[in-house]
C-alpha positions in Angstrom: 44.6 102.9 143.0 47.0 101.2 140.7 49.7 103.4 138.9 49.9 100.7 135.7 53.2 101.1 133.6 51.0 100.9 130.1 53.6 99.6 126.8 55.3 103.0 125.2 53.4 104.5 122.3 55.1 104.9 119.2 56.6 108.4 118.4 54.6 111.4 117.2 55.2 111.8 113.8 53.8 115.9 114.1 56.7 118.0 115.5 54.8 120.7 116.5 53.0 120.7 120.5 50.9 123.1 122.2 51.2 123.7 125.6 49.2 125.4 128.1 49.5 126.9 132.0 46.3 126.4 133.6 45.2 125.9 137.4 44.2 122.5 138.5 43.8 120.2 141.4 45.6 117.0 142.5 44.2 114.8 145.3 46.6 114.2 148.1 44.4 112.3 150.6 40.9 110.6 151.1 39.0 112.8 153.0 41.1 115.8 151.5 40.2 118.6 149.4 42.1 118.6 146.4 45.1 120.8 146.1 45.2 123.7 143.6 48.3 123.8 141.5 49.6 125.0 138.6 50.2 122.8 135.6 51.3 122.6 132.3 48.2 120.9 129.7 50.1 119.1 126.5 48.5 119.3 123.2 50.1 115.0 122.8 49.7 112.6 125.6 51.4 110.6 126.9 54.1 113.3 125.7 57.2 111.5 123.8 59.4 113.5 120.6 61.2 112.2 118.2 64.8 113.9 117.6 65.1 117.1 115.5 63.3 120.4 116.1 59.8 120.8 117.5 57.6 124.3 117.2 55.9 125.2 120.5 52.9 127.3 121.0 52.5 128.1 124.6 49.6 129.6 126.1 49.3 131.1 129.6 46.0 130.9 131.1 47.0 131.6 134.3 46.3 134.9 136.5 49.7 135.8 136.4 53.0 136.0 133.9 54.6 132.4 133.5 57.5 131.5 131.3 58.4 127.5 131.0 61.5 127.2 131.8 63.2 123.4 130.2 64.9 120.8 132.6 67.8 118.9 130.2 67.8 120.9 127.0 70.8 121.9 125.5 72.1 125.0 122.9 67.5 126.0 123.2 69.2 129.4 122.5 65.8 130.7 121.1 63.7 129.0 124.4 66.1 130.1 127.2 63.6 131.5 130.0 63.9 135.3 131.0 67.0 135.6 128.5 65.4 135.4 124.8 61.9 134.1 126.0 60.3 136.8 128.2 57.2 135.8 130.4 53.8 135.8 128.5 51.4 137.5 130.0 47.8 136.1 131.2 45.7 135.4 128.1 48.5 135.7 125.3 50.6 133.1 123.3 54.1 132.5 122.3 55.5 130.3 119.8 59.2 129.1 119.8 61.7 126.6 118.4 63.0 124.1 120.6 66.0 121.3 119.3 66.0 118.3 120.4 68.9 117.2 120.3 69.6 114.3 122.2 67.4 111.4 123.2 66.3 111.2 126.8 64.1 112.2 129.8 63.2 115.7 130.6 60.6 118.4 131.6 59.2 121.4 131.8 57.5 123.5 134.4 56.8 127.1 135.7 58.5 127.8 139.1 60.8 129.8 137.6 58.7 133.4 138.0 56.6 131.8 141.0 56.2 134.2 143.4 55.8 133.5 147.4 52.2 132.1 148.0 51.6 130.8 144.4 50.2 127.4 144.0 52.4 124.3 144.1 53.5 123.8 140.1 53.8 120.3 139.1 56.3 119.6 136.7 55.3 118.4 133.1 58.3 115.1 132.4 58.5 113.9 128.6 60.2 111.8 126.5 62.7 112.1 123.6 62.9 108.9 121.9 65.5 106.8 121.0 66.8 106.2 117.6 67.5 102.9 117.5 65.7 101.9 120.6 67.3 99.4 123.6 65.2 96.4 124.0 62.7 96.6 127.2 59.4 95.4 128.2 58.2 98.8 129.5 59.5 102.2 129.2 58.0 104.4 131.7 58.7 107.9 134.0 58.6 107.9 137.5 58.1 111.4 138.7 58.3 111.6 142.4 57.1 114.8 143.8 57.0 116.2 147.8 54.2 118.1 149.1 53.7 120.0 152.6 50.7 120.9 154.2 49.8 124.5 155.1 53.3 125.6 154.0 53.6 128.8 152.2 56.7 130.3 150.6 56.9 133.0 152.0 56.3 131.0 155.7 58.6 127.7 155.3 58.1 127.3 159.4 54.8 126.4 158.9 55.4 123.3 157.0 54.0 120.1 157.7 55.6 116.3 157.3 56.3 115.9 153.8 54.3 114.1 151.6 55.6 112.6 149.1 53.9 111.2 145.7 54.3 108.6 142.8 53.1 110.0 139.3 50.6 112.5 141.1 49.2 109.0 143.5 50.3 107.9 147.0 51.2 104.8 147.7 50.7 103.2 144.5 51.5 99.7 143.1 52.8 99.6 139.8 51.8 96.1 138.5 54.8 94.0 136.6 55.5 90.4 135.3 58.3 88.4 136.5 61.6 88.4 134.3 60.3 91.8 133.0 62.9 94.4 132.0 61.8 98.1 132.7 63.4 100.9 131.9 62.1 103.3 135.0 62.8 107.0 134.3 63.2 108.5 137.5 62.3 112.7 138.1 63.1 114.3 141.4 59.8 116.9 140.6 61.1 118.4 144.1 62.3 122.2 143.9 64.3 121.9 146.9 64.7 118.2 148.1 67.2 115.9 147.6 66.6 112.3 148.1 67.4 108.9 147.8 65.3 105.9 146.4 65.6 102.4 146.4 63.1 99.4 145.7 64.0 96.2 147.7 65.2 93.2 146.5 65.9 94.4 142.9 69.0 95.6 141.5 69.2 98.5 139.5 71.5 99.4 136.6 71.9 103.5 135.3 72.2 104.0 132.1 71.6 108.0 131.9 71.5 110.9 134.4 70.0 114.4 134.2 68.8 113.7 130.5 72.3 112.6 129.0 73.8 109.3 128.4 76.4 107.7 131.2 78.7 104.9 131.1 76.5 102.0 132.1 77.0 101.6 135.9 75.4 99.1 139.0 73.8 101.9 141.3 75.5 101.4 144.4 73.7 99.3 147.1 70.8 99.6 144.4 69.8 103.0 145.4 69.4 106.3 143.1 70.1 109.7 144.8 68.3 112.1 142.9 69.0 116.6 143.2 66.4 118.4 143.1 64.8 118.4 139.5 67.7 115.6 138.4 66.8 112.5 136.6 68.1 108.9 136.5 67.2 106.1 133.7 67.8 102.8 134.6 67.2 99.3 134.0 65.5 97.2 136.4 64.8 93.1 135.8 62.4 92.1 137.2 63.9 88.9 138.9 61.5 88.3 141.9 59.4 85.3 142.2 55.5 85.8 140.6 53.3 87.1 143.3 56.5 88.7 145.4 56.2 92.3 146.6 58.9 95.1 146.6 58.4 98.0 148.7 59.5 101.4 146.9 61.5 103.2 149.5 62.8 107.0 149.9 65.2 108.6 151.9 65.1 112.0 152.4 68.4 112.4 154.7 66.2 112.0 157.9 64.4 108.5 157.5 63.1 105.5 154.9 59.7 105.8 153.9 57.5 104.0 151.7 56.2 105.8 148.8 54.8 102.6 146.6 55.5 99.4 146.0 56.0 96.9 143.1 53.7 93.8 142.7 54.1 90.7 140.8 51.6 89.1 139.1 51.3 85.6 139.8 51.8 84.6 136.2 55.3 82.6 135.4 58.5 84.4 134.8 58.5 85.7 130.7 61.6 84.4 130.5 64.3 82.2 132.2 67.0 84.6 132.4 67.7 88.0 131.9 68.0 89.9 128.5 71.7 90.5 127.5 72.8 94.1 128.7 72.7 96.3 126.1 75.3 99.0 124.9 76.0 102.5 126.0 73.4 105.2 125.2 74.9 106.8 122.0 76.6 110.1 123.1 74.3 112.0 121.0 77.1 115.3 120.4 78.6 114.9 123.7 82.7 115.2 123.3 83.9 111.9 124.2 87.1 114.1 126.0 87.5 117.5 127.5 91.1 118.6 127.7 91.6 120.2 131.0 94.9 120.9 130.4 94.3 124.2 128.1 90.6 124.6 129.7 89.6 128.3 131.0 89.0 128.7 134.3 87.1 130.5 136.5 85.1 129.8 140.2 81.6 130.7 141.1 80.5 131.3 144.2 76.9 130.1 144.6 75.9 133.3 147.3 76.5 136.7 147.1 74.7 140.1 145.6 75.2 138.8 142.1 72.6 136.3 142.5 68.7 137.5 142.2 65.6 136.4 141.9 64.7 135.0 138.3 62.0 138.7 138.3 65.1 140.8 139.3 67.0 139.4 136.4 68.0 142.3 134.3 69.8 142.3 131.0 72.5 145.0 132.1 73.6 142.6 134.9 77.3 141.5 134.4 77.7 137.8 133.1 78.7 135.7 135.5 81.6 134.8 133.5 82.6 134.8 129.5 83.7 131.7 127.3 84.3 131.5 123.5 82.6 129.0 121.3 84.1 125.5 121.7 86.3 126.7 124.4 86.5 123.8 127.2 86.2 125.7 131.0 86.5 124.3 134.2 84.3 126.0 137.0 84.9 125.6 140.7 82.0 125.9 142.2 82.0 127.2 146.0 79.0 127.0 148.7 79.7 129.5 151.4 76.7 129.0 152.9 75.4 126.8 156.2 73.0 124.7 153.6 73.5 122.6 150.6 72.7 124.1 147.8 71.7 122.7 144.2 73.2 124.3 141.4 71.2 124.2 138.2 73.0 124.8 134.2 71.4 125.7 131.7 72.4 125.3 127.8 75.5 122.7 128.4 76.1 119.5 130.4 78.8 119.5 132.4 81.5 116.3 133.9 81.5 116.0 137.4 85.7 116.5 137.7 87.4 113.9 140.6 89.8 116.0 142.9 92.5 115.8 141.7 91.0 117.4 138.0 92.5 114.3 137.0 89.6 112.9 135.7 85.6 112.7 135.6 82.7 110.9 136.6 81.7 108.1 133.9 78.2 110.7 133.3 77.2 114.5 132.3 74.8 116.6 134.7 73.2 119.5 134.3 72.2 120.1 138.0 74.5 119.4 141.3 74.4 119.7 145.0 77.5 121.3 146.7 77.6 120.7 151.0 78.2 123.7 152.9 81.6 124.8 152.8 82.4 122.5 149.6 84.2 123.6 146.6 83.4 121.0 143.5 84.7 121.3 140.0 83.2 121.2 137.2 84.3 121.1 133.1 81.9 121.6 130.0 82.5 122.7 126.2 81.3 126.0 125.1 79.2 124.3 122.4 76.4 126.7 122.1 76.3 130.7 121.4 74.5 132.3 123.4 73.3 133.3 127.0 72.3 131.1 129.2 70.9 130.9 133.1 72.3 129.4 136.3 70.2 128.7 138.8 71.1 128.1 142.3 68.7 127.1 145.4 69.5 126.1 149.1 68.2 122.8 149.9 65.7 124.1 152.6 61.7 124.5 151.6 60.6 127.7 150.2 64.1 128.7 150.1 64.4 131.1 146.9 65.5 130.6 143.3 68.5 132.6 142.5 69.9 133.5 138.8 72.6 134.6 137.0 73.7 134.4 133.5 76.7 133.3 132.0 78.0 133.9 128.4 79.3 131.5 125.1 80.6 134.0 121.9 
């Protein structure tokens, strides 16, 4: 089956978007019964926003409480998950503002409250458009997602071999043109994995990460490592002869698989060369400098009896640290435990500080994975009131979701 990159659609001009959490099935095989899941049902599709502020009506028709819980958002004071926006029970409604207010890739999904044996919850990516948009030929997300046979949450041993999925099909081909530019929107949809992916022979320039603009940079040796639930634009030219095939390849630590592959049509190149590179992504809000100098700071360890699971949350719990508004703070972030673990922010985006705190990584992140027995450092501003979750998660299937909360005044 072919996984076609069709041309963007232009922007919804109706800010408003239903959304509801339903069961449904995905096939993962020939020969297979389909998979039960849970998923979230847009009211707009294929799902792409225009800056500015957009009402959502969600509906839970799902057997059991759900909350959506937003990848990439920032200063959603009003949508924050389990802080201001409670779980819905089966059957009822909420409506809620969200801001938009950056351009970029993101998602939504439910495994926030899922408890151990619930179905596999596919994440739902969309799209906030670009003001003034970068000239491409396509403009499409990649969502790569893992799946493992007759596992369980609550009995990880019994996983199989991982399988691993492109936009919900396996092995796809995803048709282009020679000389085409895409702009490939890449989503680790894994809760736990953290992987690698490269497609041979092309080279691959990022342009934002984790749903905020970077510093354009050449991925090195073409390859995008992805955390669980982080995202990578990019711009890919299509410079292979027509007819020439690229394999899609992932890494997951362990080996290279194929997951898909790109295939040329045998018409002639569109062009001769490639299109200019454009600019930078516009920061969109993001302070061009963070002065570390005067920053506050603090360290959070990512284990301990502070950390629960996103049910045991309670509002009494103590914060798991205090800033003031448009205060910059500087976090070191330590994993005492024998497994990496991804550390998840919610509310900011955060630099990526060099060792020396001398300095930061030319992009923002809102989700990181720290190596047993690794401190890293990170620096945000305070820009949003409010309370928002962390989320931390060793990198080992149906290991558990941990929260804590931390506070802007």
């Amino acid at each position: 089956m072919s996984a076609s990159l069709s041309p963007a659609s232009p922007a919804q001009a109706d800010q408003s978007l239903r959304l509801e959490a339903q069961l449904a099935t995905i096939p993962l095989g020939p020969g297979q019964a389909p998979t039960t899941i849970w998923g979230l049902v847009p009211s707009i599709s294929p799902l792409r926003l225009k800056g500015g502020q957009v009402e959502v009506t969600f509906r839970n028709r799902l057997p059991v409480a759900a909350v959506p819980d937003w990848r990439g958002i920032d200063g959603a004071a009003l949508a924050e998950p389990l802080i201001a926006r409670p779980a819905v029970p089966p059957g009822a409604e909420a409506t809620f503002p969200l801001p938009l207010r950056r351009a970029g890739t993101f998602f939504a999904d439910l495994r926030l409250l899922a408890a151990p044996g619930a179905p596999p919850s596919r994440p739902l990516p969309f799209i906030v458009e670009e003001s003034v948009p970068i000239a491409v030929d396509r403009d499409e997300i990649v969502l790569i997602e893992d799946w493992r046979a007759g596992a369980t949450a609550s009995r990880p041993e019994t996983a199989g071999e991982p399988l691993f999925t492109v936009n919900g099909q396996v092995l796809p081909d995803i048709p282009v043109r020679s000389g085409e530019r895409l702009w490939l929107r890449f989503i680790n949809g894994s809760q736990q994995q953290v992987f690698a992916v490269k497609i041979e022979g092309l080279e691959v320039r990022v342009i934002a990460m984790d749903s905020a603009p970077a510093e354009p940079f050449p991925a090195r040796n073409s390859a995008l490592v992805l955390a669980p639930g982080g995202r990578v634009d990019a711009l890919i030219d299509a410079t292979v002869p027509p007819g020439s095939v690229s394999q899609i390849l992932l890494h997951d630590g362990q080996q290279a698989r194929p997951i898909g592959r790109v295939v040329a049509s045998g018409e002639a190149s569109i062009r001769p060369s490639p299109l200019p590179l454009p600019p930078a992504l516009p920061a969109d809000g993001l302070p061009a400098q963070l002065d570390l100098k005067s920053a506050l700071r603090a360290e959070l360890a990512l284990d301990g009896a502070e950390w629960v699971t996103p049910a045991g949350l309670s509002a009494a719990a103590a914060p798991a640290f205090k800033v003031r508004r448009d205060r910059v703070i500087v976090l070191a972030l330590s994993n005492r435990v024998a497994l990496a673990t991804s550390f998840h922010f919610h509310g900011h985006h955060f630099r990526l500080l060099d060792r020396l705190d001398d300095g930061w990584k030319p992009f923002w992140l809102d989700t990181l994975v720290i190596e047993p027995g690794q401190t890293q450092r990170i620096a945000f501003a305070a820009t949003f009131s409010g309370r928002w979750l962390i989320e931390s998660t060793a990198t080992r299937w149906g290991a558990p979701r941990l929260v804590r909360w931390y506070s802007v005044d």
